[in-house]
C-alpha positions in Angstrom: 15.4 18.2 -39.1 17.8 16.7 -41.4 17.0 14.0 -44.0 18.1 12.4 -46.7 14.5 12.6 -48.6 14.5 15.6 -50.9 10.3 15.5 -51.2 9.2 17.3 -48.1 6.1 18.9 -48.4 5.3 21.7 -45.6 1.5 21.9 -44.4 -0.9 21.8 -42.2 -2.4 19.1 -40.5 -6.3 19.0 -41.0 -7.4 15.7 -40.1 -6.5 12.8 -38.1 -8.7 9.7 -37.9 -7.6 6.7 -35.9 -8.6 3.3 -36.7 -7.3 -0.1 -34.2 -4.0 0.4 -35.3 -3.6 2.7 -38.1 -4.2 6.5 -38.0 -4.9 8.7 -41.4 -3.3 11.5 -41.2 -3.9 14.6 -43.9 -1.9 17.6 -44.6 -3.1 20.5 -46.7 0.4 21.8 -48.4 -1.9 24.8 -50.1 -3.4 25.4 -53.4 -6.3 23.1 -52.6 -3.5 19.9 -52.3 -4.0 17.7 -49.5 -2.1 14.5 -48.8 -2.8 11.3 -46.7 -0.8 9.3 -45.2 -1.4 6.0 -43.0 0.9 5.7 -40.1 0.2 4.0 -36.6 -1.3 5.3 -33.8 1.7 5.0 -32.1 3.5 7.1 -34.2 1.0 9.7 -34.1 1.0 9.8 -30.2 5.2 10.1 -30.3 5.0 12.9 -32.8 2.5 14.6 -30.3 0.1 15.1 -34.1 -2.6 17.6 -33.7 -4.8 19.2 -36.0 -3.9 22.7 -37.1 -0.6 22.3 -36.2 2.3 22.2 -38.8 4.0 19.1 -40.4 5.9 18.1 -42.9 4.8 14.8 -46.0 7.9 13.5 -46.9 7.9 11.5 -49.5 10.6 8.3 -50.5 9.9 6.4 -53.3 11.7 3.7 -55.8 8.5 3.9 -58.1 5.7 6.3 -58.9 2.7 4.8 -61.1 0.6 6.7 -62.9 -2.7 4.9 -64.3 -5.5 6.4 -66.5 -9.4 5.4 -67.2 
């Protein structure tokens, strides 16, 4: 795989929940991290996305908030 985003997070996939047209996706890249992401269904069904199986969160951003209570 070659891209140009330098935030790729290696994991695996532990849950995938599908909505009408949007599909959570969660990744567990270790040390108790786990990120979501919200792609389509489609997109999970062309990646072939499975749970257990290994996948990458990339990450591409112009801005990063932080926010405190």
């Amino acid at each position: 795989m070659k891209i140009s985003a330098r935030n790729r997070l290696k994991g695996k996939i532990t849950d995938i929940v599908k909505g009408a047209t949007t599909a959570h996706v969660r990744i567990d890249i270790g040390n108790g991290i786990v990120v979501t992401s919200s792609i389509t269904n489609e997109a999970v069904d062309e990646l072939g996305l499975e749970v257990g199986a290994s996948a990458y969160a990339v990450v591409k951003a112009s801005d990063v908030m932080v926010a405190v209570d």
